[in-house]
C-alpha positions in Angstrom: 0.0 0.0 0.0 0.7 3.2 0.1 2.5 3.2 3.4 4.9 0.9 2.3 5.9 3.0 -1.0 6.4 5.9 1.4 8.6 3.6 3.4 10.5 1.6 0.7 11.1 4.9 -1.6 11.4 9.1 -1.2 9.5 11.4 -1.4 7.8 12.5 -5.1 10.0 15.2 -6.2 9.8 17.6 -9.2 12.7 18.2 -11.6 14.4 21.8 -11.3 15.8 21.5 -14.9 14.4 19.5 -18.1 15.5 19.9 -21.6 16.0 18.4 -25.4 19.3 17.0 -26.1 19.7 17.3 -30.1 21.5 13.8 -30.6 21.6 13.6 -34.3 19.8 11.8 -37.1 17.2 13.8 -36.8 16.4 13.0 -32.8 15.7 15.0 -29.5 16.0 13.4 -26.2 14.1 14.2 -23.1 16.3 14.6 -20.4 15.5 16.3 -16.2 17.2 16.7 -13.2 16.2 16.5 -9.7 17.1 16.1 -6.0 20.3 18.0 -5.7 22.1 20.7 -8.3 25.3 20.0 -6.1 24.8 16.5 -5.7 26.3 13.2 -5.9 25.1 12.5 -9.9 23.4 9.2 -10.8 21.7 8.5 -14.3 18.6 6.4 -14.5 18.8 4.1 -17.3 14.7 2.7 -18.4 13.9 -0.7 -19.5 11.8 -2.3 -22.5 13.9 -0.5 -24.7 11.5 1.6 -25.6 9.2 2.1 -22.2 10.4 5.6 -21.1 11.0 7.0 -17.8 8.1 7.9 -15.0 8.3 10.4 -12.4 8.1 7.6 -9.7 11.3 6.3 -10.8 13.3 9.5 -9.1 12.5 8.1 -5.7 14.4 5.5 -5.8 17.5 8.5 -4.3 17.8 11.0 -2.1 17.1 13.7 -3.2 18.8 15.9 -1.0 22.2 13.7 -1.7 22.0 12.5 -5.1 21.8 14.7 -8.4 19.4 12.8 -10.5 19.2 12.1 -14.2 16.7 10.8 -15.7 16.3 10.5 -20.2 14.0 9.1 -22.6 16.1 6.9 -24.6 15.9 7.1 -28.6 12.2 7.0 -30.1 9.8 7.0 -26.9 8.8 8.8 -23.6 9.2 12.5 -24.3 12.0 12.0 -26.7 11.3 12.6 -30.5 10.7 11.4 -33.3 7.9 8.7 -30.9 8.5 5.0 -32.4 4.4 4.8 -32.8 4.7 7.4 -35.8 2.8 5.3 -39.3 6.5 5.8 -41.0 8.5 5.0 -38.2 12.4 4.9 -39.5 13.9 3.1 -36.4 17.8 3.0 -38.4 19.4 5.1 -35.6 18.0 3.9 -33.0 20.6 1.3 -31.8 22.7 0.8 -28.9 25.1 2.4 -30.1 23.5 5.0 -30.5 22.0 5.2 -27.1 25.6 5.1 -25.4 27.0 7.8 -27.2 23.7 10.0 -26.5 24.4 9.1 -22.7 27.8 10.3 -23.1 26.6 13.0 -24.6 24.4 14.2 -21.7 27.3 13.5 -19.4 29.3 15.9 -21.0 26.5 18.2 -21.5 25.7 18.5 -17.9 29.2 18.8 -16.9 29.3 15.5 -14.9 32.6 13.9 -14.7 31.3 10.1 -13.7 28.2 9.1 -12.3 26.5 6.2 -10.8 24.4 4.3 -13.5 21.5 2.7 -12.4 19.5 0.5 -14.7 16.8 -2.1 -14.5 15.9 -5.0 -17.3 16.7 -3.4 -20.4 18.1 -0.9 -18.2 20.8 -3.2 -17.0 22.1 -4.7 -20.5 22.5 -1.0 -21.6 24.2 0.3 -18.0 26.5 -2.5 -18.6 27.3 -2.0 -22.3 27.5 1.8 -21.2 30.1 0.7 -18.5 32.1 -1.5 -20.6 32.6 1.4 -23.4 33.2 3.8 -20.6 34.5 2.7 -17.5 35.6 5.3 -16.2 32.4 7.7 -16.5 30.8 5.3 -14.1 31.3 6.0 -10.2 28.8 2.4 -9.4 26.3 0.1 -11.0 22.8 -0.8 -9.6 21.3 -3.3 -11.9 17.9 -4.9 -10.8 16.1 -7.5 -13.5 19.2 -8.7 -15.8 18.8 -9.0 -19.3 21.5 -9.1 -21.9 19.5 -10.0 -24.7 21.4 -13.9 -24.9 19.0 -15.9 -27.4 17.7 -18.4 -24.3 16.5 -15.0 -22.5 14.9 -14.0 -25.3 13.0 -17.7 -26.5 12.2 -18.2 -22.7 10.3 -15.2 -22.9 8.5 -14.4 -26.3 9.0 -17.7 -28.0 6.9 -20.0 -25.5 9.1 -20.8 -22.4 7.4 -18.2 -19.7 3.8 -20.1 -21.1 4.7 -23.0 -19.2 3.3 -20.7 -15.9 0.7 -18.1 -17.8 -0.4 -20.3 -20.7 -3.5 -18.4 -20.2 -2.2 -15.3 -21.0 0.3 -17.1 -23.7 -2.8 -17.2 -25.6 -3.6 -14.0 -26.0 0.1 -13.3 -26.8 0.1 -15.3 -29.9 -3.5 -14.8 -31.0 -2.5 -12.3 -33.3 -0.1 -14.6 -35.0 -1.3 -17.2 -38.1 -0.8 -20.9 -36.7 2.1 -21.1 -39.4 3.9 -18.2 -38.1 4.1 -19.1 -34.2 7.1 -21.3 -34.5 9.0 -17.5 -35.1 7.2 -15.4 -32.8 9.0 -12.1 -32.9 10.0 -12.5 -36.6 6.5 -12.6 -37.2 5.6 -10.1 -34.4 8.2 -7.7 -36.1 6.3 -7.9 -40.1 2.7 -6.8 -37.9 4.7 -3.9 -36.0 6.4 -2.1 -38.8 3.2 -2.4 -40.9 2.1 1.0 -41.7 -1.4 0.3 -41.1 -2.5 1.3 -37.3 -5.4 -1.9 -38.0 -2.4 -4.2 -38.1 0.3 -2.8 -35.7 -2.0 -1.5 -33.1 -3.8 -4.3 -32.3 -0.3 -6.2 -32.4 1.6 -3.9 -29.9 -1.1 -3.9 -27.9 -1.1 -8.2 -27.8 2.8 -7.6 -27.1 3.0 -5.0 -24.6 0.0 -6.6 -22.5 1.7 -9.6 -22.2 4.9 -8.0 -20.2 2.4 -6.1 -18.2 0.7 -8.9 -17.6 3.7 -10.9 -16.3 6.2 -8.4 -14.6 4.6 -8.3 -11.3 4.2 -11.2 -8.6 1.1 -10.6 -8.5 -1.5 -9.3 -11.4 -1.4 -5.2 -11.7 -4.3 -3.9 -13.1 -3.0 -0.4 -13.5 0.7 -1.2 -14.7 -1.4 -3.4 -17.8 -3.9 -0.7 -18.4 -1.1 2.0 -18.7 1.0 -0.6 -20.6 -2.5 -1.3 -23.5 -2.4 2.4 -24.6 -2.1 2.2 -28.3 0.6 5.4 -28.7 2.3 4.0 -25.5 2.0 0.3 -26.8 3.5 0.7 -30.4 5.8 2.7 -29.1 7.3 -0.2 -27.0 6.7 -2.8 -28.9 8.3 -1.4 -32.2 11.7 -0.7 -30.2 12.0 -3.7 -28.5 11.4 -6.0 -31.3 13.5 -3.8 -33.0 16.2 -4.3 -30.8 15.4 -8.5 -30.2 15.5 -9.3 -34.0 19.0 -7.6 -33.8 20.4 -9.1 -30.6 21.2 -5.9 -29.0 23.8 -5.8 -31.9 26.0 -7.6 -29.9 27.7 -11.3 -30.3 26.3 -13.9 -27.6 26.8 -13.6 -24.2 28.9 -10.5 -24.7 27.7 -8.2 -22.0 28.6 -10.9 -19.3 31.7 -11.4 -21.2 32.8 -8.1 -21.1 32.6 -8.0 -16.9 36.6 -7.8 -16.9 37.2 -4.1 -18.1 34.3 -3.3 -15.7 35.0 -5.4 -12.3 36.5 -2.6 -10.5 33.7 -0.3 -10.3 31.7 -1.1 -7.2 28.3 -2.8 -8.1 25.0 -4.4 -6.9 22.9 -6.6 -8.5 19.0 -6.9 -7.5 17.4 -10.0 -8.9 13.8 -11.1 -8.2 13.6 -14.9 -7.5 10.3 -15.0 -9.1 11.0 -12.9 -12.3 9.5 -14.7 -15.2 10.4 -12.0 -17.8 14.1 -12.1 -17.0 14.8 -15.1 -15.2 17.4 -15.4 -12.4 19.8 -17.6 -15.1 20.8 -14.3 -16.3 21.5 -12.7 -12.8 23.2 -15.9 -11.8 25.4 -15.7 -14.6 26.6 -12.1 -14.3 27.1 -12.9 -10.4 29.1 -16.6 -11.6 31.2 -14.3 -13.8 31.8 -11.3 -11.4 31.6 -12.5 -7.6 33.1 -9.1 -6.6 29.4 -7.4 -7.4 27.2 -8.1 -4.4 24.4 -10.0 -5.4 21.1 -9.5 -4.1 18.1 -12.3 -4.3 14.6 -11.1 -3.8 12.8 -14.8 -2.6 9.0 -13.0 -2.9 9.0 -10.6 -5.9 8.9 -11.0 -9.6 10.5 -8.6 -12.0 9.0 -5.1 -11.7 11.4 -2.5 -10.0 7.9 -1.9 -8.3 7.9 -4.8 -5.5 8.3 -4.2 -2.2 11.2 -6.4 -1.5 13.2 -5.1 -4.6 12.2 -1.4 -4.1 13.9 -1.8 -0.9 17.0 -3.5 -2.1 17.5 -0.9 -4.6 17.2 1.7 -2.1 19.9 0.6 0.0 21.8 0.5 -2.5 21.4 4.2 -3.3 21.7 4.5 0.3 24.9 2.7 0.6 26.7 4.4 -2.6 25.4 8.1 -1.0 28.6 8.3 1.1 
């Protein structure tokens, strides 16, 4: 309840400074600050790709310690051009791309390194962000890991998460021909980037209501409402398939791969024991491969930086790294 969001996060704040970074190609990225101008810097890294940030999510610091960042990355949120556009050119709108606009607002905003804090897509991208630029980064908090390996991504859109909500399963692949399910984003993918609102509404809406559906422990009624908003819904669902049909573009099993150039910088990673969108392989991985990171198991939570137990992990975390 509410007592226990009070509790397990701050205070809501408002930013004292927003803007539009130009980053190129034709796109503007949202970008605030909040909490402190003279603060401790962190940057708030969002998950799908492609779900934006919320004003909730600058709670998770203090505000009179930390100076918090928080950006739309490429193609949704406030950033422009939106993804859901009918002629949607999603060409430079890669990872890549999304470092070097992070970098760009670090240098923008005159912040020498900062703590990088990232959950589910949010973590693959703070540690590809780490790993080009190590020493920008101060400390990692990563909650819900992803890295995009081809098991991650099959357990999850290609049929192994219906072995516990084959209910919902259905309604995933309903809007997919029989013949096609056997390839369920490639055939997700030719629906999305159809130009016709009849076809890739109805198809991002199927897609994005079956993460809502699944993140939490427990059923959230308002997180799948917000989450089966067409504009917000093709939005999402065009950048992540996006990004799934190209791995990330990186080689598999990179990210955890990559933890030596990154092993120094003090870390903590949050991982939900009951997370059926990213499942604990992934966290267990990253932890097998980097034991200096602490490693943080929530037994009664799923994947949503919203639970309780993982609201207050990543709290003490921010806590912790304050000093």
């Amino acid at each position: 309840g509410s007592e226990m969001c009070i509790r397990d996060r701050y205070p809501p704040i408002e930013p004292y400074d927003s803007g539009e970074l130009l980053v190129g190609d034709g796109h503007r990225m949202y970008w605030e600050t909040s909490g402190n101008p003279e603060g401790k810097p962190v940057v708030f890294l969002h998950g799908g790709p492609g779900s934006g940030t919320s004003p909730w999510q600058r709670r998770f610091f203090d505000p009179e310690v930390y100076r918090i960042v928080l950006l739309d990355q490429r193609g949704c949120g406030r950033s422009t051009p939106h993804a859901s556009a009918p002629d949607v050119d999603l060409r430079f709108v890669t990872t890549a791309h999304l470092i070097a606009d992070i970098e760009l607002l670090r240098r923008n905003l005159g912040i020498e390194r900062w703590q990088v804090f990232g959950g589910s897509w949010g973590s693959a991208l703070a540690l590809a962000y780490a790993q080009a630029h190590p020493d920008a980064v101060s400390e990692l908090i990563l909650r819900g890991i992803f890295t995009l390996r081809r098991a991650e991504l099959e357990w999850f859109y290609e049929g192994g998460a219906a072995a516990l909500f084959p209910d919902l399963w259905e309604e995933y692949i309903a809007p997919i021909p029989v013949l096609e399910r056997s390839h369920m984003i490639e055939a997700y993918h030719r629906r999305l980037f159809d130009p016709d609102p009849a076809v890739h509404e109805p198809a991002a809406v199927a897609w994005s209501r079956w993460e809502a559906s699944t993140v939490t422990l427990r059923p959230d009624a308002a997180q799948i409402e917000a989450m089966s908003d067409p504009h917000t819904a093709t939005a999402f669902a065009r950048i992540e398939n996006h990004f799934f049909v190209n791995r990330g573009w990186w080689t598999e099993g990179q990210l955890i791969a990559g933890v030596d150039g990154i092993r120094h910088i003090p870390t903590v990673i949050v991982q939900g024991r009951h997370d059926v969108c990213t499942p604990m392989m992934t966290a267990w991985d990253l932890h097998t491969a980097w034991p200096e990171a602490e490693f943080v198991v929530i037994d009664d939570a799923g994947h949503s930086a919203t639970e309780p137990g993982i609201q207050r992990a990543l709290r003490a975390a921010t806590d912790r790294f304050a000093g």
